[in-house]
C-alpha positions as MATLAB code, in Angstrom:
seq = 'XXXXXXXXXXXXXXXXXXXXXXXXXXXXXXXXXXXXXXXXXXXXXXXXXXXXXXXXXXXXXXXXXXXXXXXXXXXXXXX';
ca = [
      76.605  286.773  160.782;
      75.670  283.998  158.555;
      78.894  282.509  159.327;
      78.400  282.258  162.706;
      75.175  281.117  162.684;
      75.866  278.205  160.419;
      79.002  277.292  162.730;
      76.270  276.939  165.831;
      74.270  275.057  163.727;
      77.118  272.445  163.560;
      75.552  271.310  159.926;
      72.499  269.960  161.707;
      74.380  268.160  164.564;
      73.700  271.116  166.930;
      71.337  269.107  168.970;
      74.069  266.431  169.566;
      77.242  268.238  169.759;
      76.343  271.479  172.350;
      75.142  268.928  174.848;
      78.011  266.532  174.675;
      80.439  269.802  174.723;
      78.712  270.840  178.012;
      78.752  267.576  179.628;
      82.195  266.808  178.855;
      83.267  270.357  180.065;
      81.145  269.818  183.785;
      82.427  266.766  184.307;
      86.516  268.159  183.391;
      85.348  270.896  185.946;
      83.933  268.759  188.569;
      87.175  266.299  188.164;
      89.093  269.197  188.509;
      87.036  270.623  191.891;
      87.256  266.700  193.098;
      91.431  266.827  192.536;
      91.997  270.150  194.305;
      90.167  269.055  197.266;
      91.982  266.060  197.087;
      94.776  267.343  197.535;
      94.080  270.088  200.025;
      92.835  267.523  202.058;
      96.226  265.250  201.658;
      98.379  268.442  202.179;
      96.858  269.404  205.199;
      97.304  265.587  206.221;
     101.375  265.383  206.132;
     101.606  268.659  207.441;
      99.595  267.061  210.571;
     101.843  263.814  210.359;
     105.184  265.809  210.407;
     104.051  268.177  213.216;
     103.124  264.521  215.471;
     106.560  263.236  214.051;
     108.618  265.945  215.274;
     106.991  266.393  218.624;
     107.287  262.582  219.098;
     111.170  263.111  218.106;
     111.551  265.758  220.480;
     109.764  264.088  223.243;
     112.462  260.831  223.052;
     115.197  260.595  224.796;
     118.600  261.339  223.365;
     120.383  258.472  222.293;
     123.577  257.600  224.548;
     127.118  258.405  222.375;
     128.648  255.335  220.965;
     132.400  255.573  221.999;
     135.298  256.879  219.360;
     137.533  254.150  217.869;
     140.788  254.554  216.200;
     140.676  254.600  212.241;
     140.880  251.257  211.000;
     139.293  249.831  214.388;
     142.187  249.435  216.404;
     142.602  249.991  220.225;
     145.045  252.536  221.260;
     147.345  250.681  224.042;
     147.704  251.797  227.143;
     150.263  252.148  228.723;
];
């Protein structure tokens, strides 16, 4: 138990180290809170962007067909 109690006593340096460990380890968590909502926010974002994209797709009007050509470009002659 002695053990222990000299490891939370951090050699004297308790006072300095505990309260650095828990800010560091709020502000990872908070960072970490921040990022996920981030991103939730984001994902929810393109799927809103594709969903306008393919209804304005589907809304336009189908491009006329180009006409065939011969390989190598060439007119077939008529006769």
């Amino acid at each position: 138990m002695e053990k222990v109690t000299a490891f939370l006593q951090m050699g004297g340096y308790a006072a300095f180290v505990w309260p650095s460990l828990g800010l560091t380890v709020a502000i990872m968590g908070g960072l970490l809170i921040a990022t996920l909502r981030q991103l939730r926010a984001r994902q929810r974002r393109l799927a809103e962007l594709e969903a306008a994209g393919a209804q304005r797709r589907r809304r336009a009007a189908p491009a006329p067909a180009a006409p065939v050509s011969a390989p190598g470009g060439a007119r077939e002659a008529r006769p």
